[in-house]
Every structure is written in structure tokens, then in C-alpha cells.
C-alpha positions in Angstrom: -64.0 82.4 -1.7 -60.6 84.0 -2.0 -61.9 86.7 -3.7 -63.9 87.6 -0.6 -62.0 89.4 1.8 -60.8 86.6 4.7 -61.3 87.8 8.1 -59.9 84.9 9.5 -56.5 86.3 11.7 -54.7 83.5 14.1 -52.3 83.8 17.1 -49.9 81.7 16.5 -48.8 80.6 20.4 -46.9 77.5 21.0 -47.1 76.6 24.9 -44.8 74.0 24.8 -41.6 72.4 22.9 -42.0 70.4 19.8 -40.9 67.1 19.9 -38.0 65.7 17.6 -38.7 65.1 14.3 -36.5 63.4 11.7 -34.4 65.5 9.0 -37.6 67.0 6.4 -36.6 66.1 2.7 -34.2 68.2 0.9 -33.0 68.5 -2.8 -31.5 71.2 -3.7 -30.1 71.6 -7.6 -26.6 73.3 -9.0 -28.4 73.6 -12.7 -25.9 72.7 -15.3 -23.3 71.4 -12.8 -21.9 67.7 -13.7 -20.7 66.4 -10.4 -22.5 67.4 -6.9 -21.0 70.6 -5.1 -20.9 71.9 -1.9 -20.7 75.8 -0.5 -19.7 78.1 1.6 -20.3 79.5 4.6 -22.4 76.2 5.1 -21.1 73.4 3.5 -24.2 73.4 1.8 -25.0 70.0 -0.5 -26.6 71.3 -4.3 -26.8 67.6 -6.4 -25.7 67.6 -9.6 -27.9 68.5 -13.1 -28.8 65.3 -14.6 -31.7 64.1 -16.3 -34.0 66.2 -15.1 -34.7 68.7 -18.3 -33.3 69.5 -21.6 -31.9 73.3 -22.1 -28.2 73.7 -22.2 -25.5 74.1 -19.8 -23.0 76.6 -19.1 -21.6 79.3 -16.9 -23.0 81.5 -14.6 -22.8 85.3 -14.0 -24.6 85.5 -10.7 -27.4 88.4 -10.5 -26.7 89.2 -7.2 -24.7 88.8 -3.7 -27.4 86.8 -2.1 -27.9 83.7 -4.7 -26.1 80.8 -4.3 -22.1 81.0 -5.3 -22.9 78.5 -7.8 -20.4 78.5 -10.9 -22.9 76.8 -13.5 -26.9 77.2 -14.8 -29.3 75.8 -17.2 -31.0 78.1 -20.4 -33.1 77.0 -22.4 -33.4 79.0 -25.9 -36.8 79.7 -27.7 -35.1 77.3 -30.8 -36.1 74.5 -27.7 -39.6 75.5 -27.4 -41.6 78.0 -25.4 -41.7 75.7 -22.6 -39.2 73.9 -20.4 -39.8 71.8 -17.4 -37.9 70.4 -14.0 -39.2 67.2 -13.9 -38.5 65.6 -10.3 -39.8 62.7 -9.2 -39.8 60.1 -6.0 -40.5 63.6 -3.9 -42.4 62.5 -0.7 -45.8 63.4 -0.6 -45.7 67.0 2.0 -45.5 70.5 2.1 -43.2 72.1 0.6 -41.0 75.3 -0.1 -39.6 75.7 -2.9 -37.3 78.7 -4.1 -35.9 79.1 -7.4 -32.6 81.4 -8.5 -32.2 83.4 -11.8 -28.7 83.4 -13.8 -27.6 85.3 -16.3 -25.2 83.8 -19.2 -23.2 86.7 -19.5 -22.8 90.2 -17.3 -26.3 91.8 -16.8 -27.2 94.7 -19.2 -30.7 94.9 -20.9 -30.0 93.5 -24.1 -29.0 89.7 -21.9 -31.7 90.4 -19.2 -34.1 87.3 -19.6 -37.6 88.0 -19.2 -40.0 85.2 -18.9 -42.4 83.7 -16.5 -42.7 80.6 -13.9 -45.0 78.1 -12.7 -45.0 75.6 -9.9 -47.3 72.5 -10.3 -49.0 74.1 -13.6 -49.6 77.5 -12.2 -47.7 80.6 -13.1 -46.2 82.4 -10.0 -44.0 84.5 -11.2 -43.3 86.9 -14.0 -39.7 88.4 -14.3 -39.6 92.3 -14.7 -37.3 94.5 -16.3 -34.2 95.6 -14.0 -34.6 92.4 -11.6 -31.0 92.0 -11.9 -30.7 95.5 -10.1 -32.3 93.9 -7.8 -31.6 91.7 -4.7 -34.7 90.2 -3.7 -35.9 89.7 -7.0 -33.0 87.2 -8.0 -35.3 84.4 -7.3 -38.8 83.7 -6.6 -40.2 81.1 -3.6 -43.5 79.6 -2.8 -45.1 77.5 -0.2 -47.3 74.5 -2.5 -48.5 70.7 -1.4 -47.3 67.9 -3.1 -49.1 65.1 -3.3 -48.6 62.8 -6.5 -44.5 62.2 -5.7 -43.3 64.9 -8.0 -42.8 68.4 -8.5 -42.3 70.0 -11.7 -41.2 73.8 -12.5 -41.5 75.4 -15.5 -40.5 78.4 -17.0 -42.2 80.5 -20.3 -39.9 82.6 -23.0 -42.5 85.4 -23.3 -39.8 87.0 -26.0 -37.0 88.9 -24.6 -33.8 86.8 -24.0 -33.7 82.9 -23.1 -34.4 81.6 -19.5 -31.7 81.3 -17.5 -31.9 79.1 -14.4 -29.3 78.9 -11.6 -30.3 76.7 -8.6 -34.0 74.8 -7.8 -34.6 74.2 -3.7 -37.2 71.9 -2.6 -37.8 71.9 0.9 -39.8 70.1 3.1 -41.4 71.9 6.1 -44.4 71.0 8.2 -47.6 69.7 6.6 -49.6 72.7 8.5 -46.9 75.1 8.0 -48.3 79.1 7.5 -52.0 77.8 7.8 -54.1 80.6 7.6 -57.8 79.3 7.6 -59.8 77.1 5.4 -58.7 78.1 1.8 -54.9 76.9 2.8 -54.1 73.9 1.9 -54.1 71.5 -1.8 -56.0 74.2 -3.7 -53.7 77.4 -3.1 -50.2 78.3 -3.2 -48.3 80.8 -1.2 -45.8 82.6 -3.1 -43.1 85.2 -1.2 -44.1 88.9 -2.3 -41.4 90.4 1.0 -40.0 88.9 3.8 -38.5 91.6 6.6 -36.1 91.3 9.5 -36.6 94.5 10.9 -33.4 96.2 12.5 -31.6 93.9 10.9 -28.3 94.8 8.9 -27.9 92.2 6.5 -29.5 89.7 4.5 -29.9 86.6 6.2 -31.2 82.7 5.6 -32.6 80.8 8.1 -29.2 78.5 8.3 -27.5 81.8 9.0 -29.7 82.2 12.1 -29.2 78.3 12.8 -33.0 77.8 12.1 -34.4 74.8 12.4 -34.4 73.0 9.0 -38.4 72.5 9.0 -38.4 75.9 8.7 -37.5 75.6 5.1 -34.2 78.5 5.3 -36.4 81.3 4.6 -34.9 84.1 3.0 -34.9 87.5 5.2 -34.5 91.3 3.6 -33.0 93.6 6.0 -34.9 96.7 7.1 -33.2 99.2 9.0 -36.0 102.0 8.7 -39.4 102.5 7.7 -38.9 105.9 6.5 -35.9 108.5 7.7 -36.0 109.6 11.5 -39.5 107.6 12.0 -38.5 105.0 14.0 -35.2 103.5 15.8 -33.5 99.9 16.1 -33.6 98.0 19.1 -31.4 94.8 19.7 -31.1 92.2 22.1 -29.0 89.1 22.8 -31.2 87.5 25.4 -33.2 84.4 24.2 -36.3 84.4 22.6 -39.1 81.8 24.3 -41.6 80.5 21.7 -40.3 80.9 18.9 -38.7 77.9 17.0 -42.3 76.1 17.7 -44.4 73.9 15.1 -45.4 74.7 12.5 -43.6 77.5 11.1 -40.6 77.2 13.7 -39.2 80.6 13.1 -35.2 81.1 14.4 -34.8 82.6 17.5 -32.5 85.4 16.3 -35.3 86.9 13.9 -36.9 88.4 17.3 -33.7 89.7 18.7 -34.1 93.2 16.4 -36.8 95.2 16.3 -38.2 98.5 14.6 -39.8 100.7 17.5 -41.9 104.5 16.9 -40.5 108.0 18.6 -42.2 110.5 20.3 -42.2 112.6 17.1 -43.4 109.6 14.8 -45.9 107.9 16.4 -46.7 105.6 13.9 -44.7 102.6 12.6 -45.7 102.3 9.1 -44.2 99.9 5.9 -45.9 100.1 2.5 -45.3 98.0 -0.6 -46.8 98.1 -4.5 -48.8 94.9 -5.3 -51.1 93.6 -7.9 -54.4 94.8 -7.4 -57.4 92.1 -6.8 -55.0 89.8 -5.3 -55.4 88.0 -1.9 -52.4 88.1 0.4 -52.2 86.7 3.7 -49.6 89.0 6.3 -47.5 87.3 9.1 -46.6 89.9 11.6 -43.9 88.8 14.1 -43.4 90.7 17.8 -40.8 90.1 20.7 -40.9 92.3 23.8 -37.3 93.0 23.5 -37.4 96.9 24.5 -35.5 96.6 28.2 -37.9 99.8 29.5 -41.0 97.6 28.8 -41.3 95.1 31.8 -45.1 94.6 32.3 -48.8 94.4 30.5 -50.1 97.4 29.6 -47.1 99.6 29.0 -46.9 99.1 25.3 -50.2 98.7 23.1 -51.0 99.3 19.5 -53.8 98.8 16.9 -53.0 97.1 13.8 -54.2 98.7 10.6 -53.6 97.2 7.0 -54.7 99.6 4.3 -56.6 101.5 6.7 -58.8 98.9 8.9 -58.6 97.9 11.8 -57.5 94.4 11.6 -56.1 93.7 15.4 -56.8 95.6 18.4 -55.4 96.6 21.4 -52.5 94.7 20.8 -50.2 94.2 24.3 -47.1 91.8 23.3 -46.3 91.0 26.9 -50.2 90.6 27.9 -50.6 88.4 24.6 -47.4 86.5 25.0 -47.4 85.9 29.1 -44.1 87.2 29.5 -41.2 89.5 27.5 -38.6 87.8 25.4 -41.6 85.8 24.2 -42.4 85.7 20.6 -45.6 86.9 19.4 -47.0 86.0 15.5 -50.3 87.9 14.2 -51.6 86.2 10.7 -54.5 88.4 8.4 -55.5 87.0 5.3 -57.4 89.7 3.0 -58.5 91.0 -0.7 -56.6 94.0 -1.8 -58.1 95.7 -4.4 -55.4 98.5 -5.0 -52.1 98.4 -6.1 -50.6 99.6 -2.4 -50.4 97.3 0.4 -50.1 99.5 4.0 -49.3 98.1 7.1 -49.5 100.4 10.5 -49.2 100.2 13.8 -50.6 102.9 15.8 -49.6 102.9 19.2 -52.4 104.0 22.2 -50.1 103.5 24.7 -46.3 103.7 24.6 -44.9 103.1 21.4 -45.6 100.7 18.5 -42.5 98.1 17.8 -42.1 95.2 15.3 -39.7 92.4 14.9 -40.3 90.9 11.3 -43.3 91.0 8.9 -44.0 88.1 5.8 -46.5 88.7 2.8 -47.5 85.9 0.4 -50.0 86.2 -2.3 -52.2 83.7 -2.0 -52.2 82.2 -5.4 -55.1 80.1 -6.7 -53.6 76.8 -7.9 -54.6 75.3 -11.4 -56.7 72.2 -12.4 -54.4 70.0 -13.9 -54.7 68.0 -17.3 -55.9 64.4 -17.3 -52.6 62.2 -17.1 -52.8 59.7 -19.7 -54.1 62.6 -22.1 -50.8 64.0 -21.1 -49.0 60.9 -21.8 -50.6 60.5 -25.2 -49.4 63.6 -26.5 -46.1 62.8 -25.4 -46.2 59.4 -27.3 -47.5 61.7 -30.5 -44.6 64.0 -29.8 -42.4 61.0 -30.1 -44.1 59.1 -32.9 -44.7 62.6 -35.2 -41.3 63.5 -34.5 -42.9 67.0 -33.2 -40.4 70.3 -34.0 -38.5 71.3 -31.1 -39.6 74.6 -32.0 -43.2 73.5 -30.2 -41.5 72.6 -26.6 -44.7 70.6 -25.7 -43.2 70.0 -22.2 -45.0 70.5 -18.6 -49.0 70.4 -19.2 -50.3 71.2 -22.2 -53.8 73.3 -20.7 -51.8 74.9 -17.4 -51.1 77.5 -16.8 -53.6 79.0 -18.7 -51.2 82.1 -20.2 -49.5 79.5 -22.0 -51.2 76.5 -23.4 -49.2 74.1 -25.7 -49.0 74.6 -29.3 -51.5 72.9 -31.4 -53.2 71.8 -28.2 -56.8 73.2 -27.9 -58.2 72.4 -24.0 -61.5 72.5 -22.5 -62.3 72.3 -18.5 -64.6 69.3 -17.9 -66.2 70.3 -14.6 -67.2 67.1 -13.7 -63.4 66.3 -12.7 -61.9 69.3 -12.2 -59.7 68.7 -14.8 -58.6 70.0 -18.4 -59.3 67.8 -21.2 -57.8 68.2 -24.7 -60.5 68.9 -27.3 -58.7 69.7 -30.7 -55.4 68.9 -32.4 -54.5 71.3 -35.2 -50.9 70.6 -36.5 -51.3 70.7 -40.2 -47.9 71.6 -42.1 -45.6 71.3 -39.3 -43.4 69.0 -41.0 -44.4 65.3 -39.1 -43.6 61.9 -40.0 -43.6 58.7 -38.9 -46.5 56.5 -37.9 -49.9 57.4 -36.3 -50.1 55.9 -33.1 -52.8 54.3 -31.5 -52.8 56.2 -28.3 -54.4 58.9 -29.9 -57.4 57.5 -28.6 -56.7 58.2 -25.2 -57.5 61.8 -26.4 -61.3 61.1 -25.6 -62.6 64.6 -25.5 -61.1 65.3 -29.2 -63.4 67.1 -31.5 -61.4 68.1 -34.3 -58.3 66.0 -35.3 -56.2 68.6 -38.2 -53.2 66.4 -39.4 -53.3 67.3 -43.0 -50.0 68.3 -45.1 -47.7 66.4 -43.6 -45.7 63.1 -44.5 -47.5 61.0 -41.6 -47.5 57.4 -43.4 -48.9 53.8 -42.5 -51.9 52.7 -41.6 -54.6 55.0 -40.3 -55.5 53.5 -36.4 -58.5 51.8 -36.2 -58.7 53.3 -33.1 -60.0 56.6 -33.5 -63.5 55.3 -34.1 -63.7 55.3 -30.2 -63.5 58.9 -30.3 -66.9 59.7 -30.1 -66.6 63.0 -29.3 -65.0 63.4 -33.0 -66.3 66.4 -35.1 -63.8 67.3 -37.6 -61.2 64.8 -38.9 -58.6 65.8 -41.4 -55.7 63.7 -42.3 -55.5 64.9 -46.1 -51.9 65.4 -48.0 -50.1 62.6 -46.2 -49.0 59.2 -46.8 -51.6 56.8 -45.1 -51.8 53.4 -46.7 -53.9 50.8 -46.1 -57.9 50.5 -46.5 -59.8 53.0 -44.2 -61.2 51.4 -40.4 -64.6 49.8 -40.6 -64.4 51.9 -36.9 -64.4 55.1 -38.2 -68.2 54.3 -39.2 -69.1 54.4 -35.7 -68.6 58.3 -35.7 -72.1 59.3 -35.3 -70.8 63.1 -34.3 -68.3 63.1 -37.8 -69.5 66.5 -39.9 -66.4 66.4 -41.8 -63.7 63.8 -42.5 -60.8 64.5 -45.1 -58.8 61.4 -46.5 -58.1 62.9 -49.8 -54.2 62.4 -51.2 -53.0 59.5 -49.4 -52.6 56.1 -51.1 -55.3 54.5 -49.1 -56.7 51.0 -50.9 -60.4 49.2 -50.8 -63.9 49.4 -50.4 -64.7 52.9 -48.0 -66.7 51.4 -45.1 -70.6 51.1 -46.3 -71.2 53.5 -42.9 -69.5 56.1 -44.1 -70.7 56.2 -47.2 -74.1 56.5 -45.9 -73.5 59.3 -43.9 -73.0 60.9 -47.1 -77.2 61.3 -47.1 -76.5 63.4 -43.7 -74.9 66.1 -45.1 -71.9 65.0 -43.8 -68.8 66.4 -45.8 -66.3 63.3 -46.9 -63.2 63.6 -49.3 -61.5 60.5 -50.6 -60.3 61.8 -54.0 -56.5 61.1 -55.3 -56.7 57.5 -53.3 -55.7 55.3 -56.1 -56.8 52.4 -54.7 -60.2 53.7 -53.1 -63.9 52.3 -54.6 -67.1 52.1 -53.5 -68.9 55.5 -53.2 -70.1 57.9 -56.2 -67.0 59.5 -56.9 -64.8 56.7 -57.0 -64.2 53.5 -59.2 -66.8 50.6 -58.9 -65.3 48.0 -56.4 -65.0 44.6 -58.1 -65.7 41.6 -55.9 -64.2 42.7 -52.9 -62.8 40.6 -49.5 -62.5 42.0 -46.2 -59.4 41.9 -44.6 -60.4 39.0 -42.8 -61.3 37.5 -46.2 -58.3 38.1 -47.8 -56.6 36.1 -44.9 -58.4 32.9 -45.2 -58.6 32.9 -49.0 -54.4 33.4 -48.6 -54.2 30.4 -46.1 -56.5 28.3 -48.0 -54.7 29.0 -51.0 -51.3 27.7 -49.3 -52.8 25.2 -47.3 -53.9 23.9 -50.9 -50.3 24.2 -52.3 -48.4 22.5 -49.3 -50.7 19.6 -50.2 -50.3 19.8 -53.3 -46.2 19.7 -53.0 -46.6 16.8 -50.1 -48.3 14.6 -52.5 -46.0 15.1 -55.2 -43.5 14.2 -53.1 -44.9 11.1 -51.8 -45.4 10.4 -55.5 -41.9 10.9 -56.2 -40.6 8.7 -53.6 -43.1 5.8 -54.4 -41.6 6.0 -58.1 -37.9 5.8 -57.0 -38.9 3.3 -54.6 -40.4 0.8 -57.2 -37.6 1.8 -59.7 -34.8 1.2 -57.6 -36.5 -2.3 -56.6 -36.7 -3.3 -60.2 -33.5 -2.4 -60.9 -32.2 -4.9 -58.1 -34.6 -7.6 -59.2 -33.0 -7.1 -62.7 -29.7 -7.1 -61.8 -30.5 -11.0 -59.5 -32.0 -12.2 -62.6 -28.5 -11.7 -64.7 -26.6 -13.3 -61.9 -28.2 -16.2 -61.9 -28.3 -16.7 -65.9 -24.6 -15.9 -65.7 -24.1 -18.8 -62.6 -26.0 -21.2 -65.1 -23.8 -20.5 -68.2 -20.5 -21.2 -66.3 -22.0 -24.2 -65.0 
């Protein structure tokens, strides 16, 4: 288990060139932005904001040097709901990186600093600190997650303090075993950036700065110029670097061309950084023999240490690598239990040097919530015409800090995935029409609906629901007689009907269950009968009943009318031909008296 410290560590040696691949997917997103843009230094394409989220448009202050020089973003106030979602879709099934940058809607002081938290895929990666927008690398967040289902979907969670504030989304695609560090990689996990280093480096840098190769995903590199004052000292090169841009991670060549090296009076090269404690992080240490004094094995070799063990051993770059120039990666995966992450190298012969170092936190990725229990609510939403207020966007169990409103979940471990268990939205102000895919909530076990103006009929159904504990649609406007279906709700303890304007008999299995101890209220139903309590129903029809006795009744009538009419015209008929034998008559007495 992750929780377990990972002693699996890989050397990462590519012996020969990849071959050519096409262009990885790409989409990369200028929130709020109404036509598609492209910037500078790069030329680089960010598509347009369309139809991907709700939120509201408007103009950016960027938090930093190092985001995009975007001139729009997207926020998304708490009057929208708690939640708001990127919804992307037709994204290829891969591996992906995807990096997300902050805005701010006006200029950053502590009263507009948004605080609020993100998840990839329905599991929070990110929370937002106070003073981020003092600082650089914490403009954005990134992570490395699979995709599989053809879309991706990043959310982000108002946790109080200002409105979420979103300048660009990147989705990149890099290589399907891209940062693999052992058996837990993969579907279940995602790898989210904690500090990425280019050491003796001077500025910040992308990958497309270092003209990396795009299945590299144009990783983001800090620059680190010293581990701590007079401890160590920058070396540079511009000869190439073999092995380096190699499957899977294919790492530019000019991230190996600086390097941190130890002095005589500071043995030790050492970088430290806070964490969350009982975390797992998996480390990606990069070396290059750059150091022109170090020609052969043997002449510079180090032990590894991260929070005090050993983790590699006798480590000889040139001896490891074949050759200097030649790039070198070291991967440790490991529990930390503290809130310091130390990395050392502590040199046994020569001194230690280092080139570039990459943490992740291995983040364990959620269970997600059935889809078409997903897609019901979203029809309810519709039908109920649910308050903004509620957001009820992303997945309504995931992540687990912030489940949807109103929407009690429960993991069913036979799937692996969250089911929906209870609805509780009583005075929230609904109305329209109950729909039938409530149903598709099969795990329900108490349905709260009561005191609100829900009107029609109530669906027939929810008697498949047989899960149903607790159903309560009281104080709304339900017509109609009540489903002979609901009957078949052996698990019902307690079913409120009471103030609607609901007609007919109440289904003869219901009113047994009344011997059960079950608790029923039908009372202020006008047109209700059947069960102590109510009127004494008078000869009653089913529905199916009623219908027939209706069509016989005009079957009976259109008869009725056809004869008559048949009648009517037989009478004119004979009328009309008496009239003309009447009228033959008189001509021929008149013929005979002119004669």
C-alpha cells in the first residue's frame, strides 16, 4: 500500500533513440477569452472559453511573471454554487499533464486573494494558501493523472474567502508510461507537482524554453542558484547532453547543462522542503557529468540520503551513465511522516553535484460516482429547478471534503463506486414536475422532498426503489391518485403524503402495512379514501377502469349519434320522395283539365 513506505527506486537509462512519434494532444484554455489567442515568446495557441462551464468572465490581473500573459479569466462567485466544473470532452484516452493558473480580478491584496481548493477527476489536489500571490510557483498547480473515459473535468471549491478565479487550463498529453515509479503508478494515483528544480539555473524556465520535446508535457522549472549561502557553487556547460530527451519522460537536453556541485568546506549538497506529513512522494533526481575536472569512474561518488536513509549508494555518474555528458535520473518513492522533506548527497569521493531534482506527492485518486446516478440528479436539477445557490456540478460524492448539497453518498464496495443513499432538500424552494429518473437513484433510502411547490403526478416509479426507507413528499402540490407501486416497498418505515391534493382509493398494500408499525400520513388529501382516517371510498374504478367505462360510454354515444343520423336521412329521403310523387300527381290532373 501507499501508505507503506515504497522501496522501489529505478534508473532511468535510455540506450538508444526514440523513434518518431506523432504531435501528443494539446488543449490549452484562455478562460474567459471570446476568440482564440496566441502568445509570446512562443506563439503559443490557448482556444477560446466556450461552453465548457458557467462562472463569469472578465479581466485578469496576473499573480505573477511566470503565468501565461493572458488578458482574460473565469470566477465563479459562491451566489453560483460551491462548486464549478471544466467539463472537457472528446479528450483521447492517455496520460496526461495538466496544469492550471490562478487570476486575480483585481490587484492582489488580502481582502481579493481567493482561497479555495481543486480537484482533477473527483479528487482534491490542491488547496490555495494565504500569500500564494507572493508567490511564484504557487500561481498554479500541475499534476500527472490517466484519462481514460474521453474526458477530463477540473473543479474548483469556494471554501469562504473570496470567489475562484481561474486564468488558463493545460491539458497535455505525454507518454502513457511517463514518471512510472513501480506498481502503485498508474489509473489509481495521481502525481501532483510539490517543486520542480533546475539547479544553477538563473531563471524560470518551461520545457518550450529549453526546446523540449512536446511529450514532455512543458514542465515548469524553478531556478535554484544555491542550496544555502557559500555551500555549494554553479557549474555550466554548453556541450550536449546524451540520454536525455529519451522515452518516457524525455527530459530537454539543456536541464543537464547546470549543475549544483559541494566545496571542500561544505561537503554536503543538501535541499530541504516543508510537506504534509503522512503523505507519499515519489523524488526524481537528475545528474549529468558536466564538471570538465571529472573525466573517469571513480572520481566523483556520493550516497544519497532522503530524510536521513540511505536510499542510493555509491553513486558514480560517469560509472552509472558509461560516459560524461550523459544524463543520469535516480527515482525513490517513499512515506514521509514529518512535515520536512531532506534530500543529501554526501560525497565519499570527490564532491557531490546535482543537475535538477522533481517531487510529486503521490495522491490517491477517488472512486467515482455511478454515472447514470450522476445524470439523474442532473435531470432533478433541471426538473426541480434546483437554486444556483446549491452548484450541484462535478460529482456529487467526490472529493470527499466537499460532497453536493442535499446529496447523502455511501461507497458500495462491490464496484468501487459511490452510490447516492439519501435526498434531503425540503424547503429549498422547487417546483416543477417529479421526474421519473429518480429511480435510477437505486441505493436511495430516504427521499425528503417536503415543503416545496413540486406538483403533478407522483412517479410510479419509485416503487422500484427498494432500498426506500423514508419517503417524504408532504406540503407540495402532487395530484393524482398515489402508485399502486409504491406498495411494493417492503423496506418503507415511514411515508409522508399529507397536504397535497392527491385523489382515490390509497393502494390496499399500503394500507396494510399500517399493521407493521409502519408510519403513513395522508391527511389534508381532499380527494384521498380508503384507510381509517379518511372518507369511506364509494364504488371505486382503477385507472384502468375509469378508461374503459369512458370509451364504452362514447363508443355508446357515437352510436347513438350514427343512428340518429341514419334516421334523419331515411326521413328526408322518404319526404323529399313524396313530395315529388305529389307534385307528378298535380301535373297530370292539370294536363287532363286543359284537355
Amino acid at each position: 500500500m501507499l501508505r507503506q513506505l515504497l522501496l522501489f527506486a529505478t534508473v532511468f537509462l535510455v540506450l538508444r533513440p526514440s523513434c518518431p512519434r506523432p504531435a501528443p494532444y494539446a488543449l490549452r484554455i484562455s478562460c474567459g477569452a471570446r476568440s482564440d489567442v496566441r502568445t509570446p515568446p512562443t506563439n503559443t495557441l490557448w482556444y477560446k472559453d466556450f461552453a465548457y462551464t458557467g462562472g463569469i468572465p472578465s479581466n485578469a490581473t496576473r499573480p505573477s511573471f511566470i503565468t501565461p500573459p493572458l488578458k482574460t479569466l473565469r470566477y465563479f462567485p459562491m451566489s453560483e454554487g460551491p462548486e464549478n466544473c471544466y467539463n472537457i470532452n472528446r479528450v483521447p484516452k492517455g496520460y496526461y499533464s495538466v496544469r492550471i493558473f490562478f487570476g486575480l480580478v483585481g490587484e492582489p491584496n488580502f481582502d481579493n486573494e481567493p482561497l479555495f481548493d481543486v480537484s482533477v477527476e473527483g479528487t482534491q489536489i490542491y488547496s490555495l494558501q494565504s500569500g500564494w500571490t507572493n508567490r511564484d510557483d504557487e500561481s498554479f498547480v500541475e499534476a500527472l493523472v490517466l484519462l481514460t473515459d474521453g474526458s477530463a473535468s477540473f473543479c474548483f471549491h469556494s471554501t469562504g474567502h473570496g470567489d475562484p478565479a481561474i486564468l488558463s487550463i493545460e491539458v497535455l498529453q505525454v507518454d502513457d508510461r511517463a514518471y512510472y515509479f513501480g506498481p502503485h503508478w498508474g489509473q489509481g494515483t495521481i502525481l501532483r507537482t510539490s517543486s520542480r528544480l533546475s539547479c544553477g539555473a538563473q531563471k524560470p524556465k518551461f520545457d518550450v524554453d529549453y526546446n523540449g520535446d512536446h511529450w514532455g508535457g512543458d514542465r515548469f522549472w524553478n531556478p535554484i542558484i544555491t542550496f544555502g549561502q557559500s555551500s555549494d557553487r554553479i557549474i555550466t556547460t554548453t556541450n550536449g547532453i546524451k540520454q536525455a530527451s529519451n522515452s518516457p519522460n524525455f527530459y530537454p537536453e539543456a536541464l543537464y547543462q547546470t549543475a549544483l556541485a559541494g566545496m571542500d568546506n561544505q561537503p554536503d549538497l543538501a535541499y530541504t522542503m516543508d510537506v504534509d506529513p503522512n503523505r507519499n512522494y515519489s523524488i526524481w533526481l537528475h545528474f549529468a557529468e558536466i564538471d570538465p575536472s571529472v573525466t573517469g569512474v571513480g572520481q566523483r561518488v556520493f550516497d544519497i540520503l532522503i530524510n536521513g536513509d540511505v536510499a542510493f549508494h555509491d553513486v558514480d555518474i560517469v560509472n552509472m551513465t558509461g560516459d560524461i555528458y550523459s544524463a543520469l535520473v535516480l527515482n525513490k518513492t517513499l512515506a514521509v511522516n514529518g512535515r520536512i522533506l531532506a534530500i543529501t548527497m554526501h560525497p565519499t569521493k570527490g564532491h557531490a553535484l546535482i543537475n535538477a531534482i522533481e517531487i510529486f506527492e503521490v495522491v490517491l485518486a477517488e472512486s467515482k460516482t455511478f454515472p447514470d446516478e450522476v445524470g439523474a440528479l442532473q435531470t432533478l436539477k433541471s426538473a426541480l429547478g434546483l437554486p444556483l445557490r446549491f452548484g450541484w456540478n462535478g460529482d456529487p460524492c467526490v472529493p470527499q471534503q466537499h460532497p453536493w448539497t442535499g446529496a447523502d453518498c455511501q461507497f458500495d464496495s462491490t464496484s468501487s463506486k459511490w452510490a447516492i443513499d439519501g435526498l434531503v432538500l425540503d424547503n429549498q424552494g422547487l417546483k416543477g414536475i417529479l421526474p421519473n429518473d429518480i429511480s435510477k437513484l437505486r441505493y436511495l433510502q430516504n427521499i425528503n422532498l417536503s415543503g416545496n411547490t413540486i406538483h403533478g403526478p407522483i412517479p410510479s416509479s419509485l416503487g422500484t426503489i427498494t432500498t426506500l426507507e423514508i419517503l417524504d413528499l408532504s406540503y407540495n402540490m402532487f395530484n393524482g391518485s398515489i402508485p399502486e407501486s409504491l406498495g411494493q416497498l417492503t423496506s418503507l418505515r415511514r411515508l409522508n403524503l399529507n397536504s397535497n391534493s392527491l385523489s382515490g382509493r390509497v393502494p390496499a398494500a399500503l394500507g396494510g402495512r399500517l399493521l407493521h408499525r409502519a408510519s403513513f400520513n395522508f391527511t389534508d388529501n381532499a380527494g384521498l379514501c380508503g384507510i381509517p382516517g379518511l372518507p369511506t371510498c364509494g364504488p371505486h374504478l382503477s385507472v384502468g377502469g375509469t378508461i374503459g367505462v369512458v370509451l364504452g360510454s362514447c363508443t355508446v354515444l357515437l352510436l347513438f349519434f350514427t343512428c340518429l343520423t341514419c334516421w334523419w336521412k331515411r326521413r328526408q329521403n322518404i319526404l323529399r320522395a313524396q313530395k315529388t310523387a305529389g307534385i307528378y300527381r298535380l301535373h297530370k290532373i292539370l294536363e287532363a283539365l286543359l284537355i
